[in-house]
N, C-alpha and C positions, 0 to 999 in steps of 0.2 A: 666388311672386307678386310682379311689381314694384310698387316703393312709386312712389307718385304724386308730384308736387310739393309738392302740398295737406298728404300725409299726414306727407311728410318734416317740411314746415313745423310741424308740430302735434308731433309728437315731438320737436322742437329748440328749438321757441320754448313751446309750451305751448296752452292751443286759446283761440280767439278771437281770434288776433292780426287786427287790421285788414284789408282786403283793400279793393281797391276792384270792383266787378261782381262777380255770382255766378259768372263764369268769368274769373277774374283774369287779368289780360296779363303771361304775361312777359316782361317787358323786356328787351332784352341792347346795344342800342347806340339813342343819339339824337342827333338834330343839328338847330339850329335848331327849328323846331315840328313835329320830325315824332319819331316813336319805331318802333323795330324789334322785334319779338316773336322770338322763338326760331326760330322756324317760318320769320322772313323777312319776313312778312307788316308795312305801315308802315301806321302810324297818325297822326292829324291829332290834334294834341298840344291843345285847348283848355281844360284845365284848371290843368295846374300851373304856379304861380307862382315854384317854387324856381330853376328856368330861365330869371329874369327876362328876358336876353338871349341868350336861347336855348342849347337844349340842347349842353353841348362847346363854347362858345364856344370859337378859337384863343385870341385878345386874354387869355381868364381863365385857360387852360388854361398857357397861355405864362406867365403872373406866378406863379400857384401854385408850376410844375416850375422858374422861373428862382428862386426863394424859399425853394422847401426846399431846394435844392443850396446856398444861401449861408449860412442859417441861418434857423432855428426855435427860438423857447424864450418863456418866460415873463415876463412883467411885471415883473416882482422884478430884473430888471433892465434897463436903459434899454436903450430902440431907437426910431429916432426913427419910423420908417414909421406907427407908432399915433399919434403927434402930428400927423403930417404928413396923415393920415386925417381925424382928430376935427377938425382944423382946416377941414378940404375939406367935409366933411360940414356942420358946425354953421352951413357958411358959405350954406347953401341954407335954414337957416331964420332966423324972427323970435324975437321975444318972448322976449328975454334969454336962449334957449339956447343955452349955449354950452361946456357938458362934458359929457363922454362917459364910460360905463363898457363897456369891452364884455365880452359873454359868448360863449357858442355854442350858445344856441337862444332863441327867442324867449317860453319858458315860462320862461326864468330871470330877461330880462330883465324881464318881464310880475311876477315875481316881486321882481325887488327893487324895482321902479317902488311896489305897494305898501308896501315898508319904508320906501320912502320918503318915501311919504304917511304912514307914521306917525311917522318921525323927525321931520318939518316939523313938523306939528300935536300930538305928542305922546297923540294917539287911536288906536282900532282899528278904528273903523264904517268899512266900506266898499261904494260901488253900485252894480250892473253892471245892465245889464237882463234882464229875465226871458227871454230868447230868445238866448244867449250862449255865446262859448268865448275864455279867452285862456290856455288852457294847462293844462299837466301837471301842474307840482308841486304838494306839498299847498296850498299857498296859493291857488294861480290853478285848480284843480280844484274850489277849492269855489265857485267862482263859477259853475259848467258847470250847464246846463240839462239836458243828453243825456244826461249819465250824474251827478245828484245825489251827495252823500258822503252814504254811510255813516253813519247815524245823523241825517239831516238835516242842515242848513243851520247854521252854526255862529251864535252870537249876534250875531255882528263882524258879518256879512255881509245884506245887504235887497238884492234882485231887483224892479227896478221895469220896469212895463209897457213892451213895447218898440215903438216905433214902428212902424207899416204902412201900405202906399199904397193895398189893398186894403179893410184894416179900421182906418183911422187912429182913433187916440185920441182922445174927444170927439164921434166920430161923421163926422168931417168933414177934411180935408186942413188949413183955414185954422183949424179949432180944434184942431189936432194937439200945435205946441208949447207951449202953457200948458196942457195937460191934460201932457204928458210933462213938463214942469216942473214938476206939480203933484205929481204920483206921484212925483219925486225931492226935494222937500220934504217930503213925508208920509215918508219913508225918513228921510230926517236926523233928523225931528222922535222918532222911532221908536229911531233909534241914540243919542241924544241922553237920552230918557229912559229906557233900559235901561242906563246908565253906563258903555257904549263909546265914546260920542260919534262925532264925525264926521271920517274921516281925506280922503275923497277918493274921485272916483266916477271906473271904468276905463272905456273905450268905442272900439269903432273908429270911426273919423269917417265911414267907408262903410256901418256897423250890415250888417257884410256876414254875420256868422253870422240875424242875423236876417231875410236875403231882401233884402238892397239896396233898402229902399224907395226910392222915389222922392222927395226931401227938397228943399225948398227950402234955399239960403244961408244961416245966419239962423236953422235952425231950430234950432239947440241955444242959442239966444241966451238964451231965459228960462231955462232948466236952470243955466247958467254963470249967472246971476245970483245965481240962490237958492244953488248953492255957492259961490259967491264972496263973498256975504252969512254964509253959516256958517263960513267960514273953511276950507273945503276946499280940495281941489288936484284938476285937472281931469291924468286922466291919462290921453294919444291912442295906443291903440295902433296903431300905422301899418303892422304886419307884412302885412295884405293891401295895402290903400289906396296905401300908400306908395313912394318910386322913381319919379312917375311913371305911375303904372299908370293915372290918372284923366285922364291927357291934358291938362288945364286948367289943373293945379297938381300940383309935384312931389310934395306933401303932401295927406292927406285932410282933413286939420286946417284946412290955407290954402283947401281947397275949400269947408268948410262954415261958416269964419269963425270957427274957434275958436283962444280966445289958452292952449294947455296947459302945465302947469308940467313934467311931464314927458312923454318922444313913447318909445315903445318902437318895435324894430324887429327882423327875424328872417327869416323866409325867403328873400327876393331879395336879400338884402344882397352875399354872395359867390356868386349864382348855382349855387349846390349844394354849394359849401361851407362848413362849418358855421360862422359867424358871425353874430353877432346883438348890440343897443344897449340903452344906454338913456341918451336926452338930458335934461338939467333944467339949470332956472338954477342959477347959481352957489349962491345959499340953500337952495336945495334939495339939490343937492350936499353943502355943508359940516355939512346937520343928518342926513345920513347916514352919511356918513363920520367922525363923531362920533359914532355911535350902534349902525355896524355895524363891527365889524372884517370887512370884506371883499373876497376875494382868488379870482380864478378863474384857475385852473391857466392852461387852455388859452383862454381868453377875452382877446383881443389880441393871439393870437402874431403874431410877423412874417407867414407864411404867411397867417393869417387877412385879415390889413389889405391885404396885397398882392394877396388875391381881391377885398376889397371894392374899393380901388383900382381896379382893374382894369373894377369895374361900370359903376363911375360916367364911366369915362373911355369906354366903349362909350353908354352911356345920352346921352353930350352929343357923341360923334365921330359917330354913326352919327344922331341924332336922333331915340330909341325915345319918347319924351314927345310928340313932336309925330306920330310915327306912332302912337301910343296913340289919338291925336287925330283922324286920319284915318280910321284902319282900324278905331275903334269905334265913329265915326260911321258909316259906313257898315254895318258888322255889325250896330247898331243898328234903322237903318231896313229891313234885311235881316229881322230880326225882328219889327219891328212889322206886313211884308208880309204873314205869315201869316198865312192863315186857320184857323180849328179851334175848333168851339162850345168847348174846353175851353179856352183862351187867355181869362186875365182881366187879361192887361200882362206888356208888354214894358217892361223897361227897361233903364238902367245910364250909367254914364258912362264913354267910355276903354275901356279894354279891361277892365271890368271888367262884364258884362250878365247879365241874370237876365233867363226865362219864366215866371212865375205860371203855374198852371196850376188850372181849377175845374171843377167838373161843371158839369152841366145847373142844379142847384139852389143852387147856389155853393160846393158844399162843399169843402174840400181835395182834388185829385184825386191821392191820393198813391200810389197802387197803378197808374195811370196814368203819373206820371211816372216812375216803378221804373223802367218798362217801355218806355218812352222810350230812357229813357239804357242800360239792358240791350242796345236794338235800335242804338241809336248806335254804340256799341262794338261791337257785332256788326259794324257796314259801316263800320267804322274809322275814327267818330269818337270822341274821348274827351271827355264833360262830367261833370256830376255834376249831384245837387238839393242845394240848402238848404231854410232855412226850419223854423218851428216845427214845420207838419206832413211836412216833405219833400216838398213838391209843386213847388218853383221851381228848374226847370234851370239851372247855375252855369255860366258861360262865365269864366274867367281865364287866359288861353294869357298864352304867353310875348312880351313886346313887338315879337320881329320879326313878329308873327301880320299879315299885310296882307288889304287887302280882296280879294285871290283865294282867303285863307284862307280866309276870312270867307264868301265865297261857296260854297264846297265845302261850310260846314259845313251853311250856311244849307239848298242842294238837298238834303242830305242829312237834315235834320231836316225838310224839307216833305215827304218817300216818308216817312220813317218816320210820322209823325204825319197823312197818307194813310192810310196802310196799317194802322196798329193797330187793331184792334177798338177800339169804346169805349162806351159808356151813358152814352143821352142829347145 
């Protein structure tokens, strides 16, 4: 009997490993926003972000293969392409950042971002929201919603209520920030008297694991106060948000007004290859680097720096931030044109858009959207859901995604959500 892919997969990796649809794609070649399947068969790429500048880019492909052929190796000793980098980089933001550590994935950098919230402040309390993901290792794993640790939630760690456009906090859109400010005070106050104290609250400036609400400018303004009054350190995870992706502003951070001590960074960075950041001021720097002896192998090799390189030089030659800006304007109101009793908002900014989806009675319709993004894939588009209940369609294609993309996808989710059965 021949073994399946599936079954290969489970006897080499062990079972459970991730997959995306119940009938997984396999992938064998991609260019720009499109992807090939074994079979032949191409797909309209709207989801993945690691492809910042599209799948195979030449421009990154070309620096990677001109970079290993010269030399690759590690930190431990000088090469200037990582100075030459952190310098390009730091130079697109504010508020005194201005070093760099780099890793290769965005759970390590997400990972020392809080050591070094606790180096600065000399505490261990730290706050995510209760609808959240910023990583793997055991540190940033315990902040995860989807799949809790093991034994609970550790002492260090308070999950506060997460913002929604839907069901905002307070009852109301305009009461939203001082009620999510409030619930991030009641945390401090909580780590504070269980003698952890308070190191610093992690957050993507998109709240993209929790359904990309729709947020005012502004809105994180009372939260940064009440930690800014405890002495904590505001730390923006930019691994979705960031690059760009928002159209508006290269940073999610610069999008919603926030001044962060540290910005992490990860997937789009080298466009599929494995690099990833973490920026902080100089003080915040120096109470790390005093506190952790630490060293990642493969984290700034040449080859790393000369993929992100290479991003950034496509992202400002070819003009993907002001196309972000176009094509998800338009993808946007592409989505708001739909009809469907279960459609309770459209939103997103840039290329980054989200479909709420609810019943007839408002309730999460999350067996609905499955089944959406199941039939999506089936007629060769690729999305996915977020959100607490899994009910809100994720759109994050790659930045060359244009409004013809945009349009294919849009025809394409109006048959499908025509044609599903639905209640109610």
């Amino acid at each position: 009997m021949t073994e399946t892919l599936a079954e290969r997969r489970e006897r080499l990796m062990g079972p459970n490993v991730p997959t995306f649809y119940d009938d997984p794609v396999h992938v064998v070649r991609g260019e720009g926003v499109w992807l090939w399947d074994a079979a032949g068969r191409r797909y309209l790429d709207c989801y993945n972000n690691v492809p910042h500048v599209g799948h195979g880019h030449p421009r990154v492909v070309a620096a990677i293969a001109a970079q290993a052929a010269r030399l690759n190796t590690h930190t431990r000793y000088h090469h200037t392409l990582i100075l030459d980098y952190i310098e390009r980089l730091t130079a697109t933001m504010g508020h005194g950042l201005s070093q760099m550590i780099l890793t290769c994935t965005g759970s390590e950098a997400n990972d020392v971002a809080l050591r070094m919230a606790q180096a600065a402040t000399g505490k261990r309390g730290v706050i995510a929201t209760d609808n959240t993901y910023h990583g793997n290792t055991l540190a940033t794993s315990q902040l995860s919603t989807r799949r809790p640790p093991i034994g609970g939630y550790p002492a260090h760690v308070r999950l506060v209520p997460a913002p929604s456009s839907t069901e905002p906090l307070g009852g109301s859109r305009a009461a939203q920030p001082a009620a999510f400010a409030e619930g991030v005070a009641r945390a401090i106050a909580e780590l504070e008297a269980s003698g952890e104290g308070f190191s610093g609250m992690m957050l993507c400036p998109a709240f993209a694991n929790e359904g990309l609400p729709a947020l005012d400018p502004g809105f994180f303004d009372p939260a940064a106060e009440v930690i800014r009054k405890a002495g904590g350190l505001i730390l923006a995870d930019e691994v979705q948000p960031g690059f760009g992706r928002l159209g508006s502003h290269f940073w999610g951070h610069e999008h919603m007004g926030i001044a962060p001590d540290v910005v992490t960074l990860g997937k789009p960075m080298g466009n599929g290859f494995p690099v990833a950041g973490v920026v902080a001021r100089p003080e915040v720097m120096a109470a790390f680097r005093g506190a952790f002896g630490y060293f990642n192998t493969f984290g700034g090799n040449p080859v790393a720096c000369a993929a992100a390189m290479a991003v950034l030089d496509v992202i400002g030659e070819e003009r993907l931030m002001q196309n972000a800006a176009a094509a998800g304007a338009h993808a946007l109101a592409r989505l708001q044109d739909l009809r469907h009793p279960f459609i309770a908002e459209a939103r997103g900014t840039g290329l980054f858009l989200g479909l709420e989806l609810r019943d007839g009675e408002g309730r999460p319709a999350t067996e609905f959207a499955a089944r959406v993004t199941e039939e999506m894939r089936r007629r060769g588009v690729l999305l996915n859901r977020i959100g607490r209940q899994m009910n809100i369609l994720k759109m994050r294609p790659p930045l060359v995604f244009t409004a013809e993309h945009a349009d294919i996808a849009a025809n394409v989710l109006a048959e499908v959500l025509a044609e599903l059965p639905h209640d109610g």
